[in-house]
N, C-alpha and C positions, 0 to 999 in steps of 0.2 A: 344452674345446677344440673348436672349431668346426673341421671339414672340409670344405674348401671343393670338392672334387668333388661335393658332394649339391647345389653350388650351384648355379642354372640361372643360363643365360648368355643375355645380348639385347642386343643391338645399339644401344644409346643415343646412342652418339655415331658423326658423322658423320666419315668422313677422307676427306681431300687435299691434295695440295703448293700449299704455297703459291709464286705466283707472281711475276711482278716486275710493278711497277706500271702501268698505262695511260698512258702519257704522264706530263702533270703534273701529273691528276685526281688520280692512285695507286686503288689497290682497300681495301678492308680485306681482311684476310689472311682465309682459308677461303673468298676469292668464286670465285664460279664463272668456268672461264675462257670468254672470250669463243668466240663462232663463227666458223668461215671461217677464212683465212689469216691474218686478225688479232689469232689467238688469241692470249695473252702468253707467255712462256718460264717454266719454274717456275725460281724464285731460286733461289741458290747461292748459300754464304754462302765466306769467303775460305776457303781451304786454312790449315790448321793451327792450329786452335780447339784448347785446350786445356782450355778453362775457360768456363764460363756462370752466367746469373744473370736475372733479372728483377724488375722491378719500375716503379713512378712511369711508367707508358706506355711502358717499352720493353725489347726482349730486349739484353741486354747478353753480350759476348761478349771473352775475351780469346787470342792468337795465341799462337804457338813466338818471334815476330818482336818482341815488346814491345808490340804495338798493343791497344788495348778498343778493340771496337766497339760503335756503338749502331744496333738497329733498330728503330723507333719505327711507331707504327702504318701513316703513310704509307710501311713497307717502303723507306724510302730510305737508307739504308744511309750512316752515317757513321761518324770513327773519330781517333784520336789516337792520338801516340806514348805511352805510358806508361813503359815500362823500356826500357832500351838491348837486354837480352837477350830476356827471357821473360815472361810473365805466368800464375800459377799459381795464385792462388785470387781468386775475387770475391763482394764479398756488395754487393747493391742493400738501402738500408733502403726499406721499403713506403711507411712513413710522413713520409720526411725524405727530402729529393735531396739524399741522399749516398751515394757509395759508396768501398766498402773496397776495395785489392787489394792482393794481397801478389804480388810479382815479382823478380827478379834485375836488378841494374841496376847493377852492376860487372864491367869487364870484367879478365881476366889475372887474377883471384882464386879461391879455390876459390868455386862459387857455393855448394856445403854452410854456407859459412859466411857467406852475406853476404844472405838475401832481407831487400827491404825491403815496409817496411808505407805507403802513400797512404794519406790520406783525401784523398779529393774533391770540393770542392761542385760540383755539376752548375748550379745558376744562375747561377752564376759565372765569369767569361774571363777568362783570362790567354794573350795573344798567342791569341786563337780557340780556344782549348784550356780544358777544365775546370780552376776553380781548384784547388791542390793544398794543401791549409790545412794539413796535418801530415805528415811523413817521420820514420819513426824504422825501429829496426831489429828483426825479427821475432824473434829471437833473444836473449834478455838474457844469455847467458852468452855463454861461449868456445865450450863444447863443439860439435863440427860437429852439427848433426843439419838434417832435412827438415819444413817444416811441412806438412803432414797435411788441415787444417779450421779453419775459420774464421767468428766468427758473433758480429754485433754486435746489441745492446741498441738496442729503438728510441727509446728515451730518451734514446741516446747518453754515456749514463755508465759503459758497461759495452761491453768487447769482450774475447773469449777467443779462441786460438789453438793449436791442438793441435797436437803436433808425432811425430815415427816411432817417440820414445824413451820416447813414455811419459807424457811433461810436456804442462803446461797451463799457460799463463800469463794472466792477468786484465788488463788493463789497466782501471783506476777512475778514475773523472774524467771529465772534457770531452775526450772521444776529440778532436776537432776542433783540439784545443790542446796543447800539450808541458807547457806550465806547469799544466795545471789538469789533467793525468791522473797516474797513479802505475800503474807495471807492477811484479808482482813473479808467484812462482811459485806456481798453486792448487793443483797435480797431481801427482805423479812417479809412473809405475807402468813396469812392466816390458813394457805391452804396447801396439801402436802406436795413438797415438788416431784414431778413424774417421768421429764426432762428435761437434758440440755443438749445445747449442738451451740459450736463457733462457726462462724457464718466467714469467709477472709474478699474483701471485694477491692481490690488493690490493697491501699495501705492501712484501710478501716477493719479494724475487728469485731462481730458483730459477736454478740450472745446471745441465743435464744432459750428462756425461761418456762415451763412450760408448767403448769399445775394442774390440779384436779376441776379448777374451773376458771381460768384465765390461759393468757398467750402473750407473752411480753419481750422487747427486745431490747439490749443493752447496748451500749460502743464503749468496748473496754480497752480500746487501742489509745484513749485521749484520759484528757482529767475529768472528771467528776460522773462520768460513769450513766451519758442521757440516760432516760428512760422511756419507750413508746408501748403505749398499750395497746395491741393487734386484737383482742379479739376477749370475750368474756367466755369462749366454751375452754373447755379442758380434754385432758384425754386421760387416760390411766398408766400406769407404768409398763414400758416397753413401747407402747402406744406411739412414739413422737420420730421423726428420722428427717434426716437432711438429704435431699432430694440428688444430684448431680449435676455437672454444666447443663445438660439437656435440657431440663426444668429448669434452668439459672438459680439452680442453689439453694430451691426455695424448702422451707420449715414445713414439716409434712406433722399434723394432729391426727388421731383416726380417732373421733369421737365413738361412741352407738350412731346416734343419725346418719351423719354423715364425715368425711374425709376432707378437711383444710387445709390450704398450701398457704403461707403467707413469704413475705419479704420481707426485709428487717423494718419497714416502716407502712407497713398494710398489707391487708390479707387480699389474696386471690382466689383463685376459685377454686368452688368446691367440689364432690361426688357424693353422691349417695348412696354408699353402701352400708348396706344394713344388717344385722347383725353385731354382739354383742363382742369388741374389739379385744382382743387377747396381746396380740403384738401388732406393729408394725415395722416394714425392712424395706430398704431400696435397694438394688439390687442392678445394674446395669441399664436402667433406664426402665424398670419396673416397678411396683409398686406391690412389695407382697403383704398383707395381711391373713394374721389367723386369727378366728372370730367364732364366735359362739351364737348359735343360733336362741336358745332359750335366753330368755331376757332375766337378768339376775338383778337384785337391789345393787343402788348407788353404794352401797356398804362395800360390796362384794369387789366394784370397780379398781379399789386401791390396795384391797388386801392380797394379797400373795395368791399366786396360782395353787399355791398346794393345799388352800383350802378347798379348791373347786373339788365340784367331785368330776369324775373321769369321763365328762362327756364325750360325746362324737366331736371335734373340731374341725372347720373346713380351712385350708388354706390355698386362697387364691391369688393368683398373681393377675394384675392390673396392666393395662400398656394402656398409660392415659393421653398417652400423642393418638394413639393410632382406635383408642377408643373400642377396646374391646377383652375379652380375659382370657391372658397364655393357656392358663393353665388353672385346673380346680379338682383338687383331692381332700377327701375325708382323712385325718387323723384323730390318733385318742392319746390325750394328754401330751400335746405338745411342751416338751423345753423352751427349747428356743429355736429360730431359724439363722443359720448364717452362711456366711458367702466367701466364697474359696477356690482358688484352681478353677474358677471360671464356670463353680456349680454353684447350686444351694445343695445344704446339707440342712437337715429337719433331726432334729434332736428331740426323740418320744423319751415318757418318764421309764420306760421299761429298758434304757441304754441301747436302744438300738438308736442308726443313724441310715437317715434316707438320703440318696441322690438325687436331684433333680438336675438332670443334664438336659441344656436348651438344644433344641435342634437347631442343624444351619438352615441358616436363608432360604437357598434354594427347596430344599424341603418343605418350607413353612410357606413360603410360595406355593408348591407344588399344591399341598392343602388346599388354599385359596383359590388357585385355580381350577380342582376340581369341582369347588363350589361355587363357580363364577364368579367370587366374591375380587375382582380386577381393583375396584377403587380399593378396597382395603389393601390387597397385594401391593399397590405404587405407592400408599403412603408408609406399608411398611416398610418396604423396599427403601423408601426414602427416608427413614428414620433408622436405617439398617444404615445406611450411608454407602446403597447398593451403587455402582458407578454408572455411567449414563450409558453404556450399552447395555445391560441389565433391565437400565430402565426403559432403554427403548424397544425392548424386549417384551418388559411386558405391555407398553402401552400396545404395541403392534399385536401382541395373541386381543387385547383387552379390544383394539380396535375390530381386527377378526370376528370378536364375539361377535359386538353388535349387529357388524353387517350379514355375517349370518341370519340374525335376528331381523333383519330390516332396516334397523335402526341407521341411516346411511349418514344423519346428519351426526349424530355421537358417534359413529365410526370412524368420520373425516376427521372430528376434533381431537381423539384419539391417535390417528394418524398423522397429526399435524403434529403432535410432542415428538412423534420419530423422525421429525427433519433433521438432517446432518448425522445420521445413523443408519438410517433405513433408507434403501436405496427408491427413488421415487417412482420409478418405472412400476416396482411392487403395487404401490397405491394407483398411480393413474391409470393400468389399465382395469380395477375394479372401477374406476365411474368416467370409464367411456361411453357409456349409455349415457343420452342425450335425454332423458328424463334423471340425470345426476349431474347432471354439465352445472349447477350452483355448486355442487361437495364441491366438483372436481378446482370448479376458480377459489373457491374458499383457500382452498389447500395449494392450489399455485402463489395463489396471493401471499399468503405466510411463506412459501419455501424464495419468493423474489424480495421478502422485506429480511429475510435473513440471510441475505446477497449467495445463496444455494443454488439457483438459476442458473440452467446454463441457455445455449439460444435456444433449443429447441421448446423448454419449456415455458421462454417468451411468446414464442410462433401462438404456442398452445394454449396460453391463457388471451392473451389478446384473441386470436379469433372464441373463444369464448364469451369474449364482453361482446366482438362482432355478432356472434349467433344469436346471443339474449339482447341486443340490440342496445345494449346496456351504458349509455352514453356519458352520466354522472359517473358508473364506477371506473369506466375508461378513462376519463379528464381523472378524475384522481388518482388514478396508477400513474398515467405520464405527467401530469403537472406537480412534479415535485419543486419544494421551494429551493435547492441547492444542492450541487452537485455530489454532495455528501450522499444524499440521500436516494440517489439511483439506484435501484436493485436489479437492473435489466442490463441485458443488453441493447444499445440504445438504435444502433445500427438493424440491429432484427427487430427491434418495434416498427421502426419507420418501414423498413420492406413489407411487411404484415399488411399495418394499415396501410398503403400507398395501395396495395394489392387487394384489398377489403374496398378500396374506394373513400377511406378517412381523411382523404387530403390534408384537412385544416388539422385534424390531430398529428398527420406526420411532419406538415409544414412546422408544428408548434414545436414537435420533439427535436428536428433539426437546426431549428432557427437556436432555442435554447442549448443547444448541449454542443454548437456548433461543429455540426457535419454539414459542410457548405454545400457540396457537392450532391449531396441529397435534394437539401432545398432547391439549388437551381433546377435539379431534372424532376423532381415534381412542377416546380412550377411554368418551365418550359417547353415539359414532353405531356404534362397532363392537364394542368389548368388552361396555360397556356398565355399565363400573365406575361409578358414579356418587360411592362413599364416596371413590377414589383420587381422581377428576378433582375433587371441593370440598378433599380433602385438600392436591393442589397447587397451589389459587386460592392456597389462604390462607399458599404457603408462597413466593407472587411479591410482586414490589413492589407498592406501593400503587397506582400506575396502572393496573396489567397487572390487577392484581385486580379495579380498579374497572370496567375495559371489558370483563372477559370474566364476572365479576356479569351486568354489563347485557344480556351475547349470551348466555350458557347459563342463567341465574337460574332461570326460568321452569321448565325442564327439570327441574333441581337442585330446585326447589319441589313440584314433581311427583312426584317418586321417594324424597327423604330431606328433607321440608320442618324439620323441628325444625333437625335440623344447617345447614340452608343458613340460616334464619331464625339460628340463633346465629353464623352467620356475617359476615351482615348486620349486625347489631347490632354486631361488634367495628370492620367497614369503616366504619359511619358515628359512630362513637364514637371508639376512641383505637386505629387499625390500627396492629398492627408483625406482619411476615412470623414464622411461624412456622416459621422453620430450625431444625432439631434442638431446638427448646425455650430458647431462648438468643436475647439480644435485649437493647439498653439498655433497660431500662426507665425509666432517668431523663430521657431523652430525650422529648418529646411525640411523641406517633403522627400519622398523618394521620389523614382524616376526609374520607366521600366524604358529599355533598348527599343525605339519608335521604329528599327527597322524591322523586328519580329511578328508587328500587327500589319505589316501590308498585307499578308493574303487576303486579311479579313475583307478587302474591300476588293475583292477581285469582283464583284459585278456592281461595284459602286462607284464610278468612278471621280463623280462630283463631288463625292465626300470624299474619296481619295486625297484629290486635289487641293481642297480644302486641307485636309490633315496634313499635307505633306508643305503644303505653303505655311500654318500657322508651327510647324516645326522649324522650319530654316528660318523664320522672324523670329520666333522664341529665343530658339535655343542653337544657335549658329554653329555649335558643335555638334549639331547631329552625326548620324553614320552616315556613310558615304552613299550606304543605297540608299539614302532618302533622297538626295540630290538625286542620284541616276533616275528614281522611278518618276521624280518631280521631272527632269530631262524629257523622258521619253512620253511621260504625259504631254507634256509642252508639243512636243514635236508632234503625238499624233493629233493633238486637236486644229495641229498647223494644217496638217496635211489633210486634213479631214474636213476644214473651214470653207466655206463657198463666198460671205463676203469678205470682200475686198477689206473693209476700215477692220472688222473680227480679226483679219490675216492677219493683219501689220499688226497689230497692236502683241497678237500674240508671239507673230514673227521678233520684235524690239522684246519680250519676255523670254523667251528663250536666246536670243543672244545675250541678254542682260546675266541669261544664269551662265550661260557658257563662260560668262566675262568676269564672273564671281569668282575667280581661282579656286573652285572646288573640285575640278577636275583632271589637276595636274599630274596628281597620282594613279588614276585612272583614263589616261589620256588617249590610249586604245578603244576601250568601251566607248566615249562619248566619239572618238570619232566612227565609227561602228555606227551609233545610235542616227548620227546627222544624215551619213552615208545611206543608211537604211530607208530614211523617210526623204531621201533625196534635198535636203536641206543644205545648200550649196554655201551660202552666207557662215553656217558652221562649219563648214568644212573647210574653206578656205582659212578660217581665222583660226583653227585649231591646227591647221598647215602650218600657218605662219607662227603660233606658239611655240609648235615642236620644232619648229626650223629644219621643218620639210619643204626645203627653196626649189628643189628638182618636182618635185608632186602642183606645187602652186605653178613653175613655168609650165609642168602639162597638160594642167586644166586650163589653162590660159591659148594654151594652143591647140588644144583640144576645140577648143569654141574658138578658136583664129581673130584671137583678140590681142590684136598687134600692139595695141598703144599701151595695153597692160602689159605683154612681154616686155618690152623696152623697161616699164616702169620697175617690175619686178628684177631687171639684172640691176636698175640704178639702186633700188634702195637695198637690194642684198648683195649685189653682184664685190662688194670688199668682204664679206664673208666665204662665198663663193664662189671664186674669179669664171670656176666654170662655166657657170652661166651664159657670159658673152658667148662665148664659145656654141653650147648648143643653141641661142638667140641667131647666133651665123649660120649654122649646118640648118637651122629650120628656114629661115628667113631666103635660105639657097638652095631650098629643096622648091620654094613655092615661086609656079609658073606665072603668077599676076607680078606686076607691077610692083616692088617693093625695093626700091632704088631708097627712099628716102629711109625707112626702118635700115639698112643694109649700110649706107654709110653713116649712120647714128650709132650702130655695134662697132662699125673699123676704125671711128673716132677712138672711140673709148679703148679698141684692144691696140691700138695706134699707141695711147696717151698711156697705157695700163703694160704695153709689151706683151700681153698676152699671148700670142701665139706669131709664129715663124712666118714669114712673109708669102714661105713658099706652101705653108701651110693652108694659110688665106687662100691663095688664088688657085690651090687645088680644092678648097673647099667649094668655091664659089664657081669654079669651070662644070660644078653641075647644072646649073640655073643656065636655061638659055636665054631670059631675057636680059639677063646681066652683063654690061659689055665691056670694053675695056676702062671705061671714062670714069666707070661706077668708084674700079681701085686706082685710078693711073694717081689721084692727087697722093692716095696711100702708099703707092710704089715708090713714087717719084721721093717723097719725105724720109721713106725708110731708106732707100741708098743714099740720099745725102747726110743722116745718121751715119750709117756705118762707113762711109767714104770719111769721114770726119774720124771715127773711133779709128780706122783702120791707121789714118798719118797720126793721131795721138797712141797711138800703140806701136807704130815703126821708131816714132823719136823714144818709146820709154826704153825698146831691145837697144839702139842704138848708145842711150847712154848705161843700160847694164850692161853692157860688152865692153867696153872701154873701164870701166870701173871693174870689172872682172878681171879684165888685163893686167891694172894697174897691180890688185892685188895679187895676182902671180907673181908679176916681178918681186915686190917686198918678200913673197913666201920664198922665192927662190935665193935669193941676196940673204936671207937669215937662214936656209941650209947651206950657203955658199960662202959666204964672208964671214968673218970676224962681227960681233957687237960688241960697240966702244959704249962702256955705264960709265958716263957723264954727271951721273945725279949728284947733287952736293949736297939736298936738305930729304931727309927723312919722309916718305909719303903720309907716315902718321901722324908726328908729333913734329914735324916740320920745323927742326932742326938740325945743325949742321951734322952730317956722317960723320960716322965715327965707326972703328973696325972695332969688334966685328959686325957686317953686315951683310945684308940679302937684297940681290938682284934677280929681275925677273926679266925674261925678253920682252916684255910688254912694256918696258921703260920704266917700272916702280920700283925703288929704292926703299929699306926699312934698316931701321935699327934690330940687330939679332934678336935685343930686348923685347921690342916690339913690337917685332915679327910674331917671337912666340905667345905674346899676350892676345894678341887680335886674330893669330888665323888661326883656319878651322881644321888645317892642313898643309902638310912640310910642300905639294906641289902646286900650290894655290896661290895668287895672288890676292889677299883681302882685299884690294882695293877693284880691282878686276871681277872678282866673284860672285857677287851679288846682279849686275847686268849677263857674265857669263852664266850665272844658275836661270838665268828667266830665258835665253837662250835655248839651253839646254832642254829647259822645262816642255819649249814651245816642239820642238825637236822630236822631242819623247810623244809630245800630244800628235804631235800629226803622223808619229810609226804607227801609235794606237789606234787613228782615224783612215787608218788605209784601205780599211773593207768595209764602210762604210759607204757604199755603194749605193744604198735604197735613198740613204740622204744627198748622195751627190746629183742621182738623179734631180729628185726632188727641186733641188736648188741651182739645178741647170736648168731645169722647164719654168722655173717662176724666177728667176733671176732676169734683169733687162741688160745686164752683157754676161753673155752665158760664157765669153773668151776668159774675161777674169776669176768665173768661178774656176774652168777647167787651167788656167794656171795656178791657181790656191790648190788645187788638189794636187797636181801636177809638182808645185814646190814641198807637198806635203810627201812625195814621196809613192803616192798613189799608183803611179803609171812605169814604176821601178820592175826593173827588169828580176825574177825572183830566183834565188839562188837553191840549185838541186842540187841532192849528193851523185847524181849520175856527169856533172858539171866537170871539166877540166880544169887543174888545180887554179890555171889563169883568172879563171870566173869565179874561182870564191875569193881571189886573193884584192874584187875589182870594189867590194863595199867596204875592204878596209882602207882604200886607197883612197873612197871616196871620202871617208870618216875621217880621212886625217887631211883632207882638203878643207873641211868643214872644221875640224879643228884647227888650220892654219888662217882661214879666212877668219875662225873669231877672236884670234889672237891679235890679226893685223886689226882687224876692226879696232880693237881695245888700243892699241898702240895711236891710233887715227885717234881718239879719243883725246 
């Protein structure tokens, strides 16, 4: 129970009379009146108002005389007859222009027994007058009794009427209609009804019943009509109202004691305001009552105000959220109060009417604040439905107060509802002082859980846990359970602490929120764990592992080389993360490029060695600089080796890699590398690879290593006949003894033709131990060759010359004599001749017939043309081969009778005397003469055939 004396009181709303219009502008009602003489009259409303009502823009009012009146905002006051006698209750619906009114409208009858019920549509004229769509009678029985309250459903399905006895009758249906409504009895109680209100909470329609000493609530939306008893107090007439969404709708009593809210199925709480209840109204989320201070008998509670006599009446307005009174004025002989255009209006019995205009917000704020009064200002503000810069508005003056006051820790809590409105910079630098360094993390701590943080105010809350040395609230700021719930920046925490000296806090924040690269340089630049930071390379993915290899390697190789070297080997072989020991292993691993981690071992070299050896057993495809730096290790450990069994062994290891065909592509660099480390066994073998026969005969004679030169022309010397040859020019340069080498090269260029005889023995007339004896078996062999070629070469001209002859004569004799064509049978179809037919000088005979079926051509012989076109062809081939010079050489220096190559070219035409236009006509006339000898000699051939 709230007592409303602890309430403080302030003056919200504005009053004044309102006045009568300006002409036929009109005012709206609460204006101010004008100045001077022209000021307006304050309205009067007619003598003997009985009954009021508002709603749809206007106050509605009904007489002793049967009139409603309406006053509509322009205050112009109009009005109709309604009942012949009286008008006694009215209800405006808010939502529909309609209204109810229940009045006396027979005269000479008792009226106890005769009020009638109107409905009336207000958009509606009948003769100037509202239409009146339904009359029936408020009474469904005999019995006399008085109606009491009256209160329709905005739905219009529903209207109830309470009456002095006790009863409550329902009318359901289309109140607007006779036929489409049904009245029957919801209520009978013993004590006189005082209110009602419908309650609508979705599909449920509530009732609330309200008497002189009970509180009861119906569901008249279903059948049988529950019934729940809320409460044994009562209130008096006018006394009861239905609350708004604010209060969820709740049933408002104002007893004398005190002031009850219930819900359709139990009461809520009360207030105690005291004084002697007259009405009660709600009002926008207020609560107004007017009440009478002198306490009067129970008698007086239910009888009609116009028995009272004309006391002083107070009407206060309630703000029961915000728990304290708008507003509180003295009136005398209040009417009624009701609510309009966004005022109240106070209807005194003398027909004046008061304004009660509510101030805005900001003003009613302004109030509060000059009376410090901050908590009351936020909750009104928040019942005001003030928006949240408004509100952070005041919390920030509200936070101001305190601190002015001292007050640092309700300042900060204050300041902390202005996050994401109020710029934070405002608040932190009030508790930069270091006896505020708790406001100040307080208020960091809320602005990082409402992700508002930006880094700076990371920096700034962290070293604040740092300064208060504040260890628990630190692990709780960073050890968040998921990454949901980070409100920082996670990268400037770790800088902070690393820089604070928090190690294990920043290692925790990096390891979890994985910033990889943090944790290794804490833990390798500052801890200086080396075992933990290759521990968690090898437990990241294969990227991460592979870039942070490449940035710490070096470091790692330095401090724990075995472990980083077997670590390396798993990255460039078959990586899978090593999480807790667990891992597909049916899956393939990745694999980073093994030649990118050589530098790491540039002062390693035995792990080098190692790495670079278990890569070419793994994995045979490696890069090629893994072989070369495997290569050049090999060779320096060669060179570098002092025993003997160490050499060889490593000497047979590096040939062996040489011998791996890994270096065929790179056949430069490895011999480069041998060359370098003076490693002769490679160099020769990579000679002999590249089939560098000239380089192996130099180094061979370089070191005057005779039995190897001889060897070397044998086993290349038919790839490269030159050989023998420089084998002679060296073997005849040297002044020792070398008769045996010397006729071992003149056998072979003997048996090979290799070089001219005269060649030889001007080769060899350098060497003066060399004497005749060395070439004479050479000499001697060679002129009885060519003494032998030369008589097989005298018989072959002797029989072309005669055969040449012979052919002249036949060419001569066929431009000279007669040809007798003898043929009898056909050369094709070899059958007997028959005219007509075709003779060739060549001796072939054909049928005309076919002749023309088989040749290719009217001057051709078919049977001749096929050996005369390969003739022809060869002819044509050796005109084309006639500047072919670099080849004839060629095949005159390697040829073993160089007479018949230069006759083959010689017949080709090669050595033809060439025809210029500066030539005497005799000399061009000499290659057709010769063309037609060559064309004589192949016709005679054909004919020889």
């Amino acid at each position: 129970m709230a007592a409303y004396l602890q309430w403080r009181r302030f003056v919200f709303f504005d009053k004044e009379l309102v006045k009568e219009p300006l002409g036929s502008d009109g005012a709206a009602p609460g204006a101010a009146p004008a100045s001077g003489s022209a000021a307006s009259k304050f309205l009067c409303l007619p003598p003997g108002i009985t009954v009021c009502d508002s709603g749809r823009g206007s106050l509605v009012f009904g007489d002793m005389e049967g009139q409603i009146w309406f006053l509509p905002r322009s205050l112009q006051l109009t009005g109709f007859q309604a009942y012949k006698l009286r008008v006694t209750h009215l209800y405006q619906l808010k939502q529909h222009n309609i209204l109810a009114s229940v009045g006396e409208d027979e005269e000479g009858i008792n009226p106890l027994v005769c009020p009638q019920v109107k409905i009336w549509n207000l958009e509606k004229r009948d003769g100037g007058n509202p239409l009146c769509t339904r009359i029936f009678p408020a009474i469904p029985g005999t019995e006399p009794t008085v109606v009491s309250c009256l209160t329709v459903h905005e739905n219009l399905n529903f209207m109830a009427i309470g009456f002095t006895d006790g009863s409550v009758t329902l009318n359901k249906g289309d109140i607007t209609r006779d036929r489409h409504s049904k009245t029957q009895i919801l209520h009978k109680g013993n004590y006189p009804v005082t209110g009602l209100a419908f309650r609508q909470a979705g599909k449920t329609t509530h009732l609330f019943v309200v008497t002189t000493e009970n509180v009861q609530s119906y569901i008249v939306s279903g059948k049988d009509y529950p019934r729940v008893e809320l409460d044994t107090h009562g209130c008096g007439l006018h006394c009861s109202a239905l609350s708004d969404p604010s209060q969820d709708l709740q049933f408002i009593v104002a007893g004398d004691e005190c002031v009850y809210l219930y819900q359709p199925d139990e009461r809520g709480p009360c207030f105690a305001f005291e004084g002697h209840k007259l009405i009660a109204h709600w009002f926008r989320g207020y609560l107004v009552i007017v009440s009478r201070d002198r306490k009067v008998s129970p008698k007086s509670e239910f009888t009609s105000r116009d028995s009272q006599s004309s006391d002083k009446q107070i009407l206060n307005i309630y703000d029961l959220c915000n728990k304290f009174i708008a507003y509180s004025a003295v009136f005398e002989d209040i009417v009624d109060v009701l609510a309009e255009w966004g005022s109240l209006y106070v209807l005194t019995r003398d027909g004046r009417v008061h304004a009660l205009q509510e101030k805005d917000t900001q003003t009613k704020l302004e109030m509060l604040f000059k009376k410090n009064l901050f908590e009351m200002a936020i909750n009104l503000a928040k019942s005001q439905h003030l928006d949240s810069d408004g509100l952070a508005q005041i919390f920030m003056q509200y936070g101001d107060h305190l601190y002015s006051k001292g007050n640092h820790d309700g300042a900060v809590q204050q300041y902390i509802r202005t996050i994401g409105k109020l710029e934070p910079s405002y608040v932190i630098r009030k508790f930069l002082d270091a006896q505020r360094i708790h406001n100040l993390t307080a208020y960091l701590q809320t602005l990082h859980r409402q992700s508002l943080a930006n880094a700076d105010h990371t920096t700034l809350l962290l070293n604040c846990y740092t300064k208060l040395k504040d260890s628990s609230k630190l692990e709780e700021f960073i050890k968040t359970k998921s990454e949901s719930e980070v409100h920082f920046d996670v990268e400037t925490a770790i800088k902070v602490l690393r820089q604070a000296g928090y190690y294990s806090h920043a290692l925790y924040l990096a390891e979890n929120h994985a910033h990889h690269e943090w944790y290794l340089k804490i833990q390798l630049e500052d801890i200086k764990n080396y075992q933990e930071a290759l521990q968690y390379i090898g437990k990241l993915p294969f990227e991460q592992a592979e870039s942070n290899m490449k940035r710490y390697g070096k470091i790692l190789m330095h401090h724990i080389p075995e472990q980083t070297t077997q670590l390396l080997k798993g990255l460039c072989t078959d990586y899978r993360p090593s999480l807790e020991g667990q891992g597909d292993r049916e899956t393939p691993g990745c694999r980073a490029s093994s030649e990118e981690f050589i530098p790491i071992f540039a002062n390693n070299p035995r792990e080098l060695k190692a790495f670079l050896e278990h890569m070419s057993e793994v994995q045979p495809d490696s890069p090629q600089g893994i072989y070369d730096t495997l290569l050049e290790l090999r060779l320096q450990n060669w060179a570098h080796e002092k025993d003997p069994k160490v050499k060889e062994k490593l000497h047979a290891e590096a040939i062996s890699l040489l011998k791996s065909g890994r270096f065929c592509d790179v056949f430069d660099k490895a011999l480069v590398l041998c060359q370098m480390h003076d490693f002769q066994d490679g160099v020769l073998y990579l000679y002999e690879q590249g089939k560098l026969f000239q380089q192996i005969m130099h180094y061979h004679m370089q070191h005057e290593q005779y039995r190897q030169v001889i060897a070397v022309c044998e086993r290349h010397g038919e790839q490269d006949p030159s050989l023998w040859e420089q084998a002679l020019s060296y073997f005849a340069r040297k002044e020792e003894d070398c008769k045996e080498y010397v006729a071992a090269v003149l056998k072979h260029i003997e048996n090979k033709n290799l070089m001219p005889p005269l060649l030889v023995v001007q080769t060899l007339a350098h060497n003066s131990t060399a004497t005749l004896s060395v070439i004479r078996d050479y000499l001697v062999q060679k002129l009885q060759k060519q003494s032998q070629q030369i008589a097989q070469d005298e018989l072959r001209v002797r029989r072309y010359r005669e055969e040449t002859t012979r052919i002249r004569q036949e060419i001569q004799e066929l431009k000279a004599s007669p040809k007798i064509f003898q043929k009898t049978k056909c050369s094709i179809c070899n059958s007997a001749l028959e005219l007509p037919s075709v003779h060739f000088l060549c001796g072939h005979s054909f049928h005309q017939h076919c002749f023309e079926s088989y040749s290719e051509s009217d001057a051709d012989c078919p049977t001749c043309l096929p050996e005369n076109r390969k003739v022809m062809d060869m002819i044509r081939a050796q005109e084309q081969k006639r500047d072919l010079h670099d080849q004839f050489q060629h095949q005159l220096k390697c040829s073993n009778d160089s007479f018949s190559v230069i006759a083959d070219y010689f017949g080709r035409g090669v050595f033809n005397k060439l025809t210029l236009l500066t030539d005497p006509p005799t000399a061009r006339l000499t290659p057709s003469l010769e063309a037609g000898l060559q064309r004589d000699l192949l016709i005679h051939s054909r004919r020889g055939t």
